[in-house]
C-alpha positions in Angstrom: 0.0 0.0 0.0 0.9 3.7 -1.0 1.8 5.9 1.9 1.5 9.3 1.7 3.0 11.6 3.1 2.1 15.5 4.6 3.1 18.8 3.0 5.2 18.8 6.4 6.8 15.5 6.1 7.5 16.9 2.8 9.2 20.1 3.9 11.2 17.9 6.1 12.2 15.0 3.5 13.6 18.1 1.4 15.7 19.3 4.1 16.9 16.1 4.2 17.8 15.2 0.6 19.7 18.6 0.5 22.1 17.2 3.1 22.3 13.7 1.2 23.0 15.5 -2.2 26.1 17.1 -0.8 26.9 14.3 1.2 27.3 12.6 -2.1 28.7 15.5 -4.2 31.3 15.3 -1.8 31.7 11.4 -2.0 31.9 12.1 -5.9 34.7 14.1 -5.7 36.8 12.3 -3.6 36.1 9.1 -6.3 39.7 8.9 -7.9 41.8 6.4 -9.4 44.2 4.6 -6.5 41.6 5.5 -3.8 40.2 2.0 -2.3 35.9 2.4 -2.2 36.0 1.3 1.3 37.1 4.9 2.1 34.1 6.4 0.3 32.0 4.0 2.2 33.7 5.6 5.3 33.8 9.3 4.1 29.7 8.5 3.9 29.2 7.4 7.1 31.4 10.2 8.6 29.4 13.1 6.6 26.0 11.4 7.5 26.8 11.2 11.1 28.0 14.8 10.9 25.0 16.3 9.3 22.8 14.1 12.4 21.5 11.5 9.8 22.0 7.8 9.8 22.9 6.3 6.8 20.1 4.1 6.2 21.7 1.5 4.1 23.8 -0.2 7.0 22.5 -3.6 8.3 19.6 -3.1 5.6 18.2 -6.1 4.7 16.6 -6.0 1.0 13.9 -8.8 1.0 15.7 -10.0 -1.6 19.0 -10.8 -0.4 20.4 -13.4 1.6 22.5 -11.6 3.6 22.1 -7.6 5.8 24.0 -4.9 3.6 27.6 -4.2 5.9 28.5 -0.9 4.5 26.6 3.1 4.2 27.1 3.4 0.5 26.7 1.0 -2.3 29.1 1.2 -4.8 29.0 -0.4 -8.4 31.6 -0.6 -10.5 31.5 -1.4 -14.5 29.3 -4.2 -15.0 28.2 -4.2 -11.4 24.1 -2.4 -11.6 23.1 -2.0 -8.1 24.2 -3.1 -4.7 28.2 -3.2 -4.9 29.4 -3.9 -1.6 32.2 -1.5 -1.2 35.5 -3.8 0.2 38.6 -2.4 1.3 40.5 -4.4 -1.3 38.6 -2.9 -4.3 40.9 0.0 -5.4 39.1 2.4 -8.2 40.8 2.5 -11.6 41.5 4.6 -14.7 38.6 3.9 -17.4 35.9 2.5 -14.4 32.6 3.5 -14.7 31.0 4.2 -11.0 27.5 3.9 -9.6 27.6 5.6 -6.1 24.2 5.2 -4.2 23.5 6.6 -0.9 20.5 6.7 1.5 19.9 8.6 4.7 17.3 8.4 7.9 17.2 11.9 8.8 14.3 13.4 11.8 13.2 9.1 11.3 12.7 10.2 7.4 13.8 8.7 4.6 15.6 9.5 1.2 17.7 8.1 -1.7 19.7 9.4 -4.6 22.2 7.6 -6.7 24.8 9.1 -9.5 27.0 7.5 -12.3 31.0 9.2 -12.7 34.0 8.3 -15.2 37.4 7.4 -14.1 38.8 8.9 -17.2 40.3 8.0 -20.0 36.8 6.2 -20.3 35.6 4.8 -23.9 33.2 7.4 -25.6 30.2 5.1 -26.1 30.5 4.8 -21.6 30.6 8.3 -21.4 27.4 8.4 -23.5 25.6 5.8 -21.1 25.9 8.0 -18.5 24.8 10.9 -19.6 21.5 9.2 -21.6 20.9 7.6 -18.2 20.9 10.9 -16.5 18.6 12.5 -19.2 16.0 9.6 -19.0 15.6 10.3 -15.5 15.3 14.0 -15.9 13.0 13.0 -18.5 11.1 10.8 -16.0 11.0 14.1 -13.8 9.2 16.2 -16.2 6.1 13.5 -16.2 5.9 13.4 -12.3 2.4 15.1 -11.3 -0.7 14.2 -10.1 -2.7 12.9 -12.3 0.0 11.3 -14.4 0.9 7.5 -14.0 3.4 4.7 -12.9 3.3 3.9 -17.0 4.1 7.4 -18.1 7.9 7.5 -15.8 8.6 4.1 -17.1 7.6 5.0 -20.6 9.6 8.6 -20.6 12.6 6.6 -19.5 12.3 3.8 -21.8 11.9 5.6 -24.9 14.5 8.0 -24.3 16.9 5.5 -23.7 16.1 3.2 -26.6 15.9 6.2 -28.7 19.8 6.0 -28.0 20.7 2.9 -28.4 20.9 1.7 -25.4 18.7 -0.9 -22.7 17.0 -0.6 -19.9 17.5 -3.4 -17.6 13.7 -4.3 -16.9 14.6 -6.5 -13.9 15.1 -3.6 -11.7 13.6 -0.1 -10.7 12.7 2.3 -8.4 10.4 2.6 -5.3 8.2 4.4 -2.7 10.8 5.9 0.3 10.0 8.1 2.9 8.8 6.5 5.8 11.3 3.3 5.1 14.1 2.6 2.8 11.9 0.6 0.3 7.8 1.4 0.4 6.0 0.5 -2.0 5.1 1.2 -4.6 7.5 -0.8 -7.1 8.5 2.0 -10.0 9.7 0.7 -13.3 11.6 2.1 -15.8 9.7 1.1 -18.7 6.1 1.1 -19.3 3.3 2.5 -21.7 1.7 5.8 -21.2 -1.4 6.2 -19.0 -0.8 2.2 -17.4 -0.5 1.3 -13.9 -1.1 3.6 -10.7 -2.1 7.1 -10.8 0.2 9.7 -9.2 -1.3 11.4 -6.0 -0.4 14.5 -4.2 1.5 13.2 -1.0 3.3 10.0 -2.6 7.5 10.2 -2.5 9.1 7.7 -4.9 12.6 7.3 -5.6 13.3 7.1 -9.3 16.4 5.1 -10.6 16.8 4.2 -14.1 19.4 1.3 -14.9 20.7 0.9 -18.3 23.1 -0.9 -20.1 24.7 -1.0 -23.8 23.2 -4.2 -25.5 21.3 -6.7 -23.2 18.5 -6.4 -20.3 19.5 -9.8 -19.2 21.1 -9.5 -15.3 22.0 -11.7 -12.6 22.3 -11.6 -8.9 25.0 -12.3 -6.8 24.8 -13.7 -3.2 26.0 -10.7 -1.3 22.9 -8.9 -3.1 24.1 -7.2 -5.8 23.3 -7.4 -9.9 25.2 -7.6 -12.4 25.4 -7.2 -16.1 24.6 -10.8 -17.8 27.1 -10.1 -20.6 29.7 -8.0 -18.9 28.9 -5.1 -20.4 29.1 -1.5 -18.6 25.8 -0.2 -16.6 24.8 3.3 -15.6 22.3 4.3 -12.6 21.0 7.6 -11.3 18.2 8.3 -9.0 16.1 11.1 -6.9 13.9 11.1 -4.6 10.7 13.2 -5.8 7.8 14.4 -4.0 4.1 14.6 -5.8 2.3 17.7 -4.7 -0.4 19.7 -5.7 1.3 22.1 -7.5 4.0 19.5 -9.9 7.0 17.9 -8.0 9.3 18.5 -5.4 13.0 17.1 -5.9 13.8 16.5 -2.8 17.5 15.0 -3.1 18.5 17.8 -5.9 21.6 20.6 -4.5 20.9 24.1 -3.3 
């Protein structure tokens, strides 16, 4: 069931993802070749805690993972999608591409955001993935409004990404946030136009489109992360985006 959530709550969750986007601006920046993404996990934790949030990801168990996620920030490298565990032995490299996703309880409140960088030199094509996966969720953005549908984000995404060259992987999406780190309901990044729920004033839903070069195919690991089927390179970005009665509210985006 949908939760909604008060123009206060609202007001809150926006005060919130303003701390989480610099948390992970800063996080961003400090993502260099040589540097080991155990550090970045740390340097999240440390800003989170400093700003009085909790980084909500620690001991999170997913209901579909074996095992509790150990670490405050998920990082994904290459053909990793979603839900790298960050290890102390995983040392960043020239030419990766880097999915850094970060959540945060903040005044028992909930949000999510996610971006894609380039260790440079990084192929062309890789550098185009990440910035059509950006796009597609900006174009998601533009369709978020009462009134409007699950269909029509899924659709906006999907046919901007195709439109391309590129995949969405299917297997995957976004969710409800707010009161928890996953609510429902289950957002996905493809879709047809006027299909599935209708968007209310109140809801919060953190968008995320995954996409990859050539196939949607995935598979999961035991630790809970996806991968890639074919190896191939993956990009991810997400916000978290309030529904009012006047458009949308993103609550993660910078000051």
């Amino acid at each position: 069931m949908t939760r909604l959530k008060s123009v206060s709550e609202i007001k809150q969750l926006r005060e919130g993802g303003e701390i989480l986007s610099q948390v992970l601006k800063t996080v961003s920046e400090a993502a260099r070749p040589g540097v080991s993404v155990a550090d970045l996990d740390q340097l999240a934790h440390q800003l989170i805690s400093k700003q009085g949030g909790r980084p909500s990801f620690l001991n999170f168990k997913p209901d579909f993972s074996e095992e509790i996620f150990p670490a405050s920030l998920c990082v994904s490298i290459n053909d990793v999608i979603v839900h790298g565990v960050p290890m102390a032995q995983m040392i960043l490299q020239k030419g990766d591409v880097v999915s850094l996703d970060v959540g945060m309880e903040y005044k028992k409140l909930y949000t999510d955001m996610a971006v894609t960088i380039a260790l440079d030199p990084v192929k062309p094509v890789y550098k185009k993935l990440i910035q059509v996966t950006k796009d597609s969720l900006q174009k998601a953005i533009e369709v978020v409004r009462s009134g409007n549908t699950l269909g029509d984000i899924g659709y906006a995404i999907q046919s901007y990404v195709e439109s391309n060259g590129f995949v969405v992987i299917q297997n995957l999406g976004g969710h409800g946030v707010g009161y928890a780190v996953h609510e429902d309901p289950f957002v996905f990044n493809f879709g047809q136009p006027g299909q599935g729920l209708k968007l209310r004033p109140g809801m919060v839903i953190a968008i995320e489109p995954m996409v990859t070069l050539k196939s949607k195919d995935i598979k999961e690991h035991k630790d809970g992360s996806f991968s890639t089927e074919d190896g191939e390179v993956s990009a991810h970005f997400e916000h978290t985006i309030a529904i009012t009665q006047r458009g949308n509210v993103v609550i993660t985006a910078p000051r």
